[in-house]
C-alpha positions, -999 to +999 in steps of 0.1 A: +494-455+127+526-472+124+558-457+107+557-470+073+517-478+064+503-454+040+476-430+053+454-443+025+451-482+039+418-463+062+402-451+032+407-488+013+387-500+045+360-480+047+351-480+010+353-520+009+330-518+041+299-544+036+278-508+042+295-491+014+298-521-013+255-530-009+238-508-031+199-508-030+178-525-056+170-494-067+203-479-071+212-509-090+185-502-112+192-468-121+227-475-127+215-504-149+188-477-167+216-452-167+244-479-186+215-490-213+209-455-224+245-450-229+246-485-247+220-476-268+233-440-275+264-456-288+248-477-309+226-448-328+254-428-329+278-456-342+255-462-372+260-437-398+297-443-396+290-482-405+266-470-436+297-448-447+322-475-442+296-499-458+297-476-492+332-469-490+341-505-490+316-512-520+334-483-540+364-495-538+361-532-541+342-522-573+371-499-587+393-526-575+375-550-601+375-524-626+412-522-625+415-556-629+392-561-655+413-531-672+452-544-670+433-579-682+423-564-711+454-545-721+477-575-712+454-593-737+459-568-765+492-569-760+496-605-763+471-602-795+493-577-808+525-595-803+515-627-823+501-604-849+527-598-882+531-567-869+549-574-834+575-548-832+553-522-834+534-536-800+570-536-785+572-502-790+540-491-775+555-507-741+586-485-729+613-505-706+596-492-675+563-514-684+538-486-687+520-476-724+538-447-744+508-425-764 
């Protein structure tokens, strides 16, 4: 071996041999069995967690809607209250920070 090659360039050439890099059919098929029972293990195991994410997303795009719905309909009884004779008194119900005094 020459000063300066790495010891492991003999172990590159071996494993890259033509007799090392052939597999058999058959090995090739129980590697192939092997990876599709992983594969499919994943997938069982993956879907509970989409069902939970599924419901989780429903919840909160519906509370998301109901909190829409909700400032809606207090910015319109504000806005009723304010053209009513009695708009001061919907002023003070809003403090200066913009959230409802009880």
């Amino acid at each position: 071996m020459a000063e300066g090659e790495p010891e492991m360039q003999g172990k590159a050439v071996e494993e890259n041999s033509p007799a090392k890099a052939e597999k058999s059919k058959d090995e090739l098929w129980e590697t192939y069995v092997s990876l599709q029972e992983e594969l499919n293990r994943a997938v069982k195991e993956k879907g509970p967690f989409e069902n939970e994410r599924s419901s989780l997303t429903t919840s909160w795009n519906t509370s998301k809607q109901r909190l829409e719905a909700s400032k809606a309909r207090m910015r319109e009884k504000l806005r009723v209250k304010s053209r009513s004779p009695g708009a001061n008194d919907a002023k003070k119900l809003k403090s200066e920070s913009g959230t409802w005094k009880n």
